[in-house]
N, C-alpha and C positions, 0 to 999 in steps of 0.2 A: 592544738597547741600553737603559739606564737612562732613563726619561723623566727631564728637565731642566727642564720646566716649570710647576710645581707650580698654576699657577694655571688648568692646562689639567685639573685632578682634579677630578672629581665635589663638588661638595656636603656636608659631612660630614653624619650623622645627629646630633643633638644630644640627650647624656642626661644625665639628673638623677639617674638610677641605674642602676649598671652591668648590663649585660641579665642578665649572668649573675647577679646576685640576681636581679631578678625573676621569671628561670626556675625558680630555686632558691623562689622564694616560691609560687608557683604550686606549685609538685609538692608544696610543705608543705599544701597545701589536701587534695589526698589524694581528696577525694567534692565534688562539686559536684551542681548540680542545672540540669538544662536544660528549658526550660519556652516550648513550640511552644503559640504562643496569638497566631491570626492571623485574617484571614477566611477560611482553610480551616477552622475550626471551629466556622463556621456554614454551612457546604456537605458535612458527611462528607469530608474529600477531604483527601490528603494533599500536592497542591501548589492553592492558592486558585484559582478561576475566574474570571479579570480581567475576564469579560463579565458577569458578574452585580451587580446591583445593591449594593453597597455600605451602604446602610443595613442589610443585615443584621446585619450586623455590632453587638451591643446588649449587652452583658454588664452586664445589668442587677442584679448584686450582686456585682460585683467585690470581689473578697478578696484584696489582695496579700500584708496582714498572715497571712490563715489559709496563704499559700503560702508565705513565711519560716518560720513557725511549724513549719511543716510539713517544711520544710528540717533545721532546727536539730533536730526530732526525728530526723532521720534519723543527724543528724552531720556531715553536709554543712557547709562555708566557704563557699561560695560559688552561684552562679549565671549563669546565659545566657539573655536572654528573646528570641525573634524579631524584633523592630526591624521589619523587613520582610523578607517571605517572596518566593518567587522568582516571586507574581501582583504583586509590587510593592505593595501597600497597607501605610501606613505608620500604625502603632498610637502617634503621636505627631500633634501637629496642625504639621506640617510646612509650611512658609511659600515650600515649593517648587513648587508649582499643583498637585502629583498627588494622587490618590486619598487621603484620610488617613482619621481619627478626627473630623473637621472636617466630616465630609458624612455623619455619620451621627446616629441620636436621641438617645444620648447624651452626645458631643462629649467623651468621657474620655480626660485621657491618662493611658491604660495606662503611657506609661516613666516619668512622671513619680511616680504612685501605687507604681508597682514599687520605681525606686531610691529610695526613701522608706523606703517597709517592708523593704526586705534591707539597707540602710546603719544605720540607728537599731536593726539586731537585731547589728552588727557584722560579718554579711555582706560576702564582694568582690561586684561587681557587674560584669556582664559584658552585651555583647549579641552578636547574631548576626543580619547582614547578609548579604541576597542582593544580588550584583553581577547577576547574572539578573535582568532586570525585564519578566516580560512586557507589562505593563501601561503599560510606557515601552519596548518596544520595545528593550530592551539584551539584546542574542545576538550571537552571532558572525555576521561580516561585519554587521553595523546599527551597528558604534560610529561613533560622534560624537562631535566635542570637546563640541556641548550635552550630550550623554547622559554624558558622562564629568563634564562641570561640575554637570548635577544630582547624582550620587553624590556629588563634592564635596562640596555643598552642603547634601545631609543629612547626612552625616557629621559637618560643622562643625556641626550645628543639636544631634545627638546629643552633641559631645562638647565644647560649648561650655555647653548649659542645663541640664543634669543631675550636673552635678560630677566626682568623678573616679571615671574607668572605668575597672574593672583590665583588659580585657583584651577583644576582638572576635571572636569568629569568622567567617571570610567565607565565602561557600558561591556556589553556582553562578558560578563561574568558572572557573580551568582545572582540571575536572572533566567526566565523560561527559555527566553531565545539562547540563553549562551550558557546556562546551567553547568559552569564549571566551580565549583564549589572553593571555598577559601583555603578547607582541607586539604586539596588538590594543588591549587594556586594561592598559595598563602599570601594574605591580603599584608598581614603585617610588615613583611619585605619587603613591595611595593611601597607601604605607607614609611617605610622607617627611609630606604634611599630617597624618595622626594624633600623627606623633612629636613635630610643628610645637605642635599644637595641644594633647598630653599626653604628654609623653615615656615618662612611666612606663606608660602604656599597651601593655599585648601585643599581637600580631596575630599571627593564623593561618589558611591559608586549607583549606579541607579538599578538597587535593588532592593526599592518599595515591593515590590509581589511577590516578595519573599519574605520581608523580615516585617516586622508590626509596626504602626505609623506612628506608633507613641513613643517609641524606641530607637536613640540614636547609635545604629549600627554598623559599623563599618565604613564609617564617612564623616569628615568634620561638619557635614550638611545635610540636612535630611533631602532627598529626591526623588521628586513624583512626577514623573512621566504623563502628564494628561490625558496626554495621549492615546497613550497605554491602557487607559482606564484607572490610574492610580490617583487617588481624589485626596487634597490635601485635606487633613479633618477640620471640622467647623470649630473647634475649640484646639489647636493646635500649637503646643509651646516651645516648640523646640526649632532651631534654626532653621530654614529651609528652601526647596526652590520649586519652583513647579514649571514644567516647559511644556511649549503648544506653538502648534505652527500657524504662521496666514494662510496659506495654502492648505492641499488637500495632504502631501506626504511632506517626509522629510527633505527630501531630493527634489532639485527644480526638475519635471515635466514636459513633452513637448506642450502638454494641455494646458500647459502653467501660463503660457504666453496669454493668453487671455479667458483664464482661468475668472474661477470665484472664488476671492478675497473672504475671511475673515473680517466680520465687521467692525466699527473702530468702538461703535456701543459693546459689542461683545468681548472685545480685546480689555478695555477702560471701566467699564461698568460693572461685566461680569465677573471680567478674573484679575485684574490688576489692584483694582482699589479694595476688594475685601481679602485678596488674598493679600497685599501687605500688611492688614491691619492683623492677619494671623502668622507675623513675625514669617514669610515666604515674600522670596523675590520673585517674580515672574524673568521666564525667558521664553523671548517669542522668536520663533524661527525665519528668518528672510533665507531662502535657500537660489543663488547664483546659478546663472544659466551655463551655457557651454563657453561664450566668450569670455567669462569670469565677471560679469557682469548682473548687475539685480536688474532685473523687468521693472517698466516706468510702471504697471500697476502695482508691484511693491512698495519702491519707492514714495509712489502716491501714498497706497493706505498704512505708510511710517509716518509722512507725513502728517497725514489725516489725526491720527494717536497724538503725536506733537502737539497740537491745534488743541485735543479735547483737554489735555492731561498736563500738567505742569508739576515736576519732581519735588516735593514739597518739602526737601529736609530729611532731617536725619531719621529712621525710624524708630518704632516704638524701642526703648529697650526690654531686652530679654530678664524674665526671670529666672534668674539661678544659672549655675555654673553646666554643662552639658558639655561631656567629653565622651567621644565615642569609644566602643566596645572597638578593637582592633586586632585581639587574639583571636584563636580558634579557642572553643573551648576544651578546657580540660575533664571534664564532666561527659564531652559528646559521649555515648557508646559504651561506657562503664556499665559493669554489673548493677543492674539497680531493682529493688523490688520495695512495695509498696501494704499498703493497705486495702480491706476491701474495696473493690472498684467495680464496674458495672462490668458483664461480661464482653468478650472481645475489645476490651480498652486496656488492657496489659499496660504495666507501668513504663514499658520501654517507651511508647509513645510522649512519655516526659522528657528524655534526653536521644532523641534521634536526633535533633538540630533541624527536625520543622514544623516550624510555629504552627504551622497550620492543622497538624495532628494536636489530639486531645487526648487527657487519661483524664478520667475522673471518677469520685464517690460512688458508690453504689448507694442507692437509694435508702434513707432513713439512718443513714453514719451522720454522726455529729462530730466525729473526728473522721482527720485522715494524716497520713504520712508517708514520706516518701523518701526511703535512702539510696546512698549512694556508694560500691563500694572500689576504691582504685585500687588499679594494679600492684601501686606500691605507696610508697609515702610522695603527696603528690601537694603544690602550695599553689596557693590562690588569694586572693585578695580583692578580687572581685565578684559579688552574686547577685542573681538573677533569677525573678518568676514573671513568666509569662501567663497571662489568663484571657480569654479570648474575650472580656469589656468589650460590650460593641459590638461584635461579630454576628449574633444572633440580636430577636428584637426581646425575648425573653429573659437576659444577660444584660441588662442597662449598666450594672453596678456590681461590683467585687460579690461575692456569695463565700472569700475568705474574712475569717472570724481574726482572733488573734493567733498569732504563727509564731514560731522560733525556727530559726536555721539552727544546727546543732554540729559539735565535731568530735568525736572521740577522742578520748584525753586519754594518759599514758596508765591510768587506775583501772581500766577498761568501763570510765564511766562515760556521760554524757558532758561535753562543755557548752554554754549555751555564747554563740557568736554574735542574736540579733535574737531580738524581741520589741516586737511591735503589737499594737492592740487591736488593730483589724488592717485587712486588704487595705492600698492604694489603687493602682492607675493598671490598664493593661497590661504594662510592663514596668516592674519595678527594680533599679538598680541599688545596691546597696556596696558601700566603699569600705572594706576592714583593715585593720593591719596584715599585713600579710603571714599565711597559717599553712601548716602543714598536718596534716591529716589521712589516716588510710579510709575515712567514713565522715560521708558528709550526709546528716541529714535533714529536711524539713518537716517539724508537725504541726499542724493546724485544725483550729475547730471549725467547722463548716456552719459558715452562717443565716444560711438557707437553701432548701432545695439540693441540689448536689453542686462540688465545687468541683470544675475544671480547671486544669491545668496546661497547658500548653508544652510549656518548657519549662524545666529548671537546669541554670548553668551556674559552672565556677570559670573565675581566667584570674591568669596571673599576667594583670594586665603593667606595664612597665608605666612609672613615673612621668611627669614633665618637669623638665628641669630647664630654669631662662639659663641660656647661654652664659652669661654674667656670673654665675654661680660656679661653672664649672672648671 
């Protein structure tokens, strides 16, 4: 049934520019530059050691400027500097009691020197935030409304005193290393204060090895860690970025000093010019030594990139409109049972909330179904199937036939909410009026072999509304 009570919707998000430019302006950047300059660059170590004393911490010739400069030779738009890393120390004099730039000899702030030097060279300016804080104790199962009100509170301090931000990267959260789940640490809260506080601001959380690469989840950008192992797809539609270092880690090294480079063929050839032409911006890592300074073989092979590569213009534009998933869903954990399915694949593996579980068919069904039943009268207005396309090499293409989502009407019959004529893409999102129902369900005819399932979600995901309007 059609929810009736409009005053019972989510929140809207509130923009001053429509996402879809932004996303569009973002991908025109084409090469950014990402720049891991924390107190792991005074320990060798690629995640910081929160038991270590904190004055090491001294970048006693800090060069923001030679890192812009440094940028611009490359060709680079843009940038992302560590904010804080996932020991929690914060390269800003933060007015939150933790660990900062505050408690050490040279009391510099690094964000404030930074967005100086990349905003005055006409640079975007970006950071990158760990929701992981060893240092304050934020992991899975330790959240706290405190622990969640400090994130807050740096947030607002980053995007209140430094002017405007294009865009955040957030990192250890729902990811293997920081498996703090949105459940847990509701991503929405995070996304609603940012937009509260900079509408035009991006956010993206780099949790590719969780959620499906077809699927824009929890981030106005999709984010693939290269690094990681997480490979932007070869037919890839939806906005996105993919980061990779010159060096061997994130963190500058003592070995770094005259380390092996990243070649400018592998930089330019490999992954810059085709991953722009699949709608992703490359961000490539220069990571700052102890003086706050980049090593001349960086600088060099920035250089080198500059030479090969010349920013050629606006980029392709995007097809279609792409607005990220931002709730938790309402669906996760519900009672649900299904249709025949192959043994030990129980229907719950449909709505645990990981993709990476599968329920499916039992062999020689030509149908399948799968409901869902809430607690109580529950609304939504957003749905969701995930199918594992792709995953295996015997899985090329959908094996769903034609499907209906269905909701229980007040007759105690069936209402039909979506009707399509066979499967799409890995992950397919669909946008309804919003509806309230105690029973949601999908049935579909299986169009060869057995169909898997990954997921299926609902979310009562809130409105965008321009500014102007309201």
């Amino acid at each position: 049934m059609t929810a009736t009570s409009p005053a019972s919707a989510p929140e809207p998000y509130h923009e001053l520019t429509r996402l879809s430019d932004l996303q569009q302006a973002f991908l025109d950047l084409r090469l950014c530059m990402f720049i891991h300059f924390n107190i792991a660059t005074y320990q060798d170590l690629e995640w910081g050691d929160e038991w270590q004393p904190v004055s090491a911490f001294n970048p006693s010739k800090l060069d923001t400027d030679q890192w812009a400069d440094a940028a611009i030779s490359a060709g680079m738009q843009g940038a992302f500097l560590t904010a804080k890393h996932h020991d929690g120390f914060c390269i800003w004099p933060t007015k939150t009691g933790t660990d900062s730039v505050i408690h050490t000899p040279s009391k510099v702030d690094v964000i404030d020197a930074y967005v100086k030097s990349f905003r005055k060279r006409g640079l975007a300016v970006g950071f990158h935030y760990s929701i992981l804080d060893k240092r304050n104790d934020i992991r899975h199962f330790n959240i706290t409304p405190a622990k969640v009100q400090l994130v807050k509170d740096q947030l607002t301090e980053l995007l209140t005193n430094y002017g405007e931000i294009n865009m955040i990267i957030f990192d250890g959260w729902e990811a293997p290393w920081g498996r703090i789940p949105y459940t847990e640490f509701p991503f929405d809260d995070i996304y609603r204060l940012v937009k509260s506080l900079q509408p035009n601001c991006l956010i993206t959380d780099l949790n590719a090895s969780h959620y499906p690469s077809s699927g824009l989840f929890y981030g106005d950008i999709k984010a693939f860690e290269q690094n990681a192992g997480q490979v932007l797809p070869s037919k890839n539609h939806l906005p996105a970025f993919s980061c990779v270092t010159l060096t061997d880690g994130w963190f500058w090294k003592l070995s770094d000093v005259h380390g092996r480079l990243k070649s400018t063929k592998q930089v330019v050839d490999e992954w810059l010019i085709p991953q722009n032409k699949q709608h992703c911006t490359l961000i490539v890592n220069a990571p700052p030594n102890r003086e706050g300074r980049l090593e001349k073989n960086l600088v060099h092979a920035l250089k080198e990139i500059g030479k090969a590569w010349k920013h050629p213009g606006p980029a392709h534009a995007l097809k279609g409109t792409w607005s990220p998933i931002t709730t938790n869903s309402v669906s996760q954990g519900v009672a649900i049972r299904g249709s025949k399915c192959a043994d030990t694949y129980g229907p719950d593996l449909a709505n645990d909330g990981i993709p990476g579980h599968t329920w499916y068919t039992a062999h020689h069904e030509k149908h399948g179904w799968l409901e869902l039943t809430f607690p109580a009268l529950t609304a939504y207005n957003t749905l969701v199937i995930v199918e594992p396309i792709g995953r295996f090499h015997d899985y090329p293409t959908t094996r769903i036939g034609e499907f209906f989502w269905e909701c229980d009407d007040e007759k105690g019959g069936w209402q039909v909410l979506i009707h399509s004529k066979e499967g799409a893409d890995a992950v397919t999102i669909f946008k309804i009026p919003r509806t309230l129902s105690k029973q949601l369900r999908l049935r579909f005819e299986v169009a060869r072999d057995t169909a898997h399932i990954c997921e299926i979600s609902a979310y009562d995901e809130p409105e965008r509304v321009p500014v102007a309007q309201l």
